[in-house]
Structure formats: C-alpha cells, structure tokens
C-alpha positions in Angstrom: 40.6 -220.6 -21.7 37.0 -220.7 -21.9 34.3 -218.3 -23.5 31.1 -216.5 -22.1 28.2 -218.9 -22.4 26.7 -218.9 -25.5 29.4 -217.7 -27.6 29.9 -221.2 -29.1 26.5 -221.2 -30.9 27.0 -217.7 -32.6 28.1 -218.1 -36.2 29.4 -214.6 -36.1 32.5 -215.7 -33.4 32.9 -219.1 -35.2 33.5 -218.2 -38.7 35.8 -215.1 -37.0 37.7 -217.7 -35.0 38.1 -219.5 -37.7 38.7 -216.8 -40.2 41.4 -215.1 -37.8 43.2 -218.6 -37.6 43.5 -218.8 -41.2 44.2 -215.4 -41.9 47.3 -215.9 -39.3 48.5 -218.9 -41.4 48.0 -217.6 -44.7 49.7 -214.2 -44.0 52.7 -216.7 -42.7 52.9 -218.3 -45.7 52.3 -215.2 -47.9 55.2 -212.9 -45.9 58.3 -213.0 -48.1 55.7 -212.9 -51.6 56.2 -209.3 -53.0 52.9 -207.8 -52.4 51.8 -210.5 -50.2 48.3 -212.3 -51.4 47.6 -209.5 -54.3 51.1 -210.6 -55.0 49.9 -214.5 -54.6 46.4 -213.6 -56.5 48.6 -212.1 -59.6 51.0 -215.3 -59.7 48.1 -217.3 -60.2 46.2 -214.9 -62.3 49.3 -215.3 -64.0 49.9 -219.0 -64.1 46.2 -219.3 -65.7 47.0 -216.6 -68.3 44.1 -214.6 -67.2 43.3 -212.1 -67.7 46.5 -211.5 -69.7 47.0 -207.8 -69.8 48.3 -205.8 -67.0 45.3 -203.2 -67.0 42.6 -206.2 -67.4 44.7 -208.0 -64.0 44.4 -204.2 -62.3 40.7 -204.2 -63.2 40.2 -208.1 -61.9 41.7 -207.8 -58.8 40.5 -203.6 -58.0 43.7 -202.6 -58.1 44.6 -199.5 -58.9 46.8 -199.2 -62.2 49.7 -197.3 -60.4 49.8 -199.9 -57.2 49.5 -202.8 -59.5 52.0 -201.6 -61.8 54.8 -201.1 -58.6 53.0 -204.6 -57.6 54.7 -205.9 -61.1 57.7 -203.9 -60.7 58.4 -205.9 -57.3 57.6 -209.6 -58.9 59.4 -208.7 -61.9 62.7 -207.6 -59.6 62.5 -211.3 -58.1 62.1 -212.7 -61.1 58.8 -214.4 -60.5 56.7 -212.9 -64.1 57.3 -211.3 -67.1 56.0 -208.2 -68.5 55.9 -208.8 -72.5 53.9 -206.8 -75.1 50.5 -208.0 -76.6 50.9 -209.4 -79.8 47.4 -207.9 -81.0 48.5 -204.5 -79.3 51.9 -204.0 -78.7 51.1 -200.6 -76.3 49.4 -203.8 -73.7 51.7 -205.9 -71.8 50.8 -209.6 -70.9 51.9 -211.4 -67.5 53.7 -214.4 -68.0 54.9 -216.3 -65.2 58.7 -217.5 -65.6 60.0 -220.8 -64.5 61.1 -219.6 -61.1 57.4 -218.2 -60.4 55.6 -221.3 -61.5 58.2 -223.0 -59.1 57.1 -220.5 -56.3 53.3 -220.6 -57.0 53.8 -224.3 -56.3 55.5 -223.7 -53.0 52.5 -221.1 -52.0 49.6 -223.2 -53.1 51.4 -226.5 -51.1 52.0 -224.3 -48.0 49.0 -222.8 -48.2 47.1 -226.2 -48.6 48.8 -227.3 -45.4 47.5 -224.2 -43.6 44.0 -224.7 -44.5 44.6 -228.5 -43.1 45.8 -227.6 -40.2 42.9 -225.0 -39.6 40.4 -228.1 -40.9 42.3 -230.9 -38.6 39.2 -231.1 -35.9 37.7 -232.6 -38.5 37.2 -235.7 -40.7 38.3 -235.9 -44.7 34.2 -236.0 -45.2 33.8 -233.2 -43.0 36.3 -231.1 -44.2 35.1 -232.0 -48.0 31.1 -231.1 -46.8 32.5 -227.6 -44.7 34.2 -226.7 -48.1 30.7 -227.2 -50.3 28.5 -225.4 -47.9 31.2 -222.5 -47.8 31.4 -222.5 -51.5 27.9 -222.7 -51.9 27.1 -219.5 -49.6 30.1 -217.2 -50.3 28.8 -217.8 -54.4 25.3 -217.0 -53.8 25.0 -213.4 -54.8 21.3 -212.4 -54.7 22.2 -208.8 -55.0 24.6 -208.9 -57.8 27.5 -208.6 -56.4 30.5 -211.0 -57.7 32.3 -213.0 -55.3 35.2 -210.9 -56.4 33.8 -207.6 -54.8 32.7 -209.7 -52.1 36.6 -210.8 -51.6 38.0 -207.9 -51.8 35.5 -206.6 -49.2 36.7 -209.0 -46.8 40.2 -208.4 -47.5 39.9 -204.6 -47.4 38.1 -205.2 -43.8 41.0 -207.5 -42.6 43.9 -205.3 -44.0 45.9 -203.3 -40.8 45.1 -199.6 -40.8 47.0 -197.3 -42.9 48.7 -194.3 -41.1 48.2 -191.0 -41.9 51.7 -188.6 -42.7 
C-alpha cells in the first residue's frame, strides 16, 4: 500500500500511525483487565501505594468518584486490590494490591513492554532509547501549565469509541 506523496514527512500522520498501532496493541493486552487501562493505571497506582485513598486515586486519574468506585468494585470481584480503611481516618479507604494483582500487573507491564517493542522493532536499541527521550522530553514540557496528567487524559478521552445515546 502506498500513501499520497508527502504524507511521510507530516508529523501529524506519523505520530497517528504510530499512535493507532500502539493503541491496537495495548488495548490487546489491556482487554480482559476490569476497566481496561483506568483499570491498568489503578493497579499501578496501586502497586506504588499512591495516592493511597480511593477519593485521592479518583482525583489523580479524573475519575469520577461513582465510576471509580464501580471501577474498584470490578478489581475487587477478581481479586486483583483491596479496599482497607485508612489508619489516620477510618471513613478513607486505601488500595492495596493483593498477591494475585501484583502477579497480574507483572503480566501487563511484560506484555505491554513487548507491544511497545514490537511497535519500536524498525529501529535500533539506540534509536529506540533516543525516540523515548525526545518523546519524554516534549509530552513533559508544559509551557501553559497543564500536567502531563490532563494532557493524558486528553488523549485518552480523544481515543475513547463514542458513547451511545439511550
């Protein structure tokens, strides 16, 4: 297949391309996670033990209190975290990851490391290594204030499949 001359200098269609191609994998990887990757961000929100609280995760992730708390409801049913009250405020609950989610988030981040090398495989262990500095480096410069958090869940929110109306 070939594209209309040109396209191959555009930055816009080559970070889509490769964008789309990544977002294919990941969402492969991520199919059978409740919640999918808000339900792969909060395992390893969890694993870290940040931010701790349920509300404070909600707030980290803009999540809504209500979806997060049917997000916790789902991992909780498969036995991937724990919801277990705050020692220095019992009404809180903490997120603790049990064994069998640790074991899981391993999985995820091992299949998810061989997505992104598979997506990188045109290119050399330098290359790869310089791509990932330069993509840090832009997605973390945030001249306008904005956190790379909002800027994430921006992208997600644009690559997320409609929602229907009942």
């Amino acid at each position: 297949m070939t594209t209309p001359a040109g396209v191959e200098t555009d930055l816009g269609w080559a970070l889509g391309t490769v964008m789309r191609t990544y977002l294919q994998a990941a969402h492969a990887v991520l199919d059978g996670v409740p919640g999918g990757p808000r339900g792969y961000q909060v395992l390893t929100a969890a694993s870290r033990d940040e931010p701790g609280t349920q509300l404070a995760l909600a707030q980290q992730l803009g999540v809504d209190r209500t979806v997060m708390t049917y997000l916790l409801d789902d991992l909780e049913t498969e036995r991937l975290i724990e919801r277990r009250p705050d020692p220095a405020d019992r009404r809180a609950r903490r997120i603790t990851l049990t064994e069998a989610g640790c074991t899981r988030l391993c999985d995820l981040e091992r299949r998810l490391r061989a997505a992104e090398e598979h997506v990188l495989a045109p290119l050399d262990p330098a290359e790869r290594d310089t791509l990932r500095g330069l993509l840090h480096r832009l997605a973390t410069r945030t001249d306008d204030g904005t956190s790379p958090c909002q800027v994430a869940d921006e992208i997600s929110a644009m690559n997320a499949p409609p929602t229907r109306r009942r």
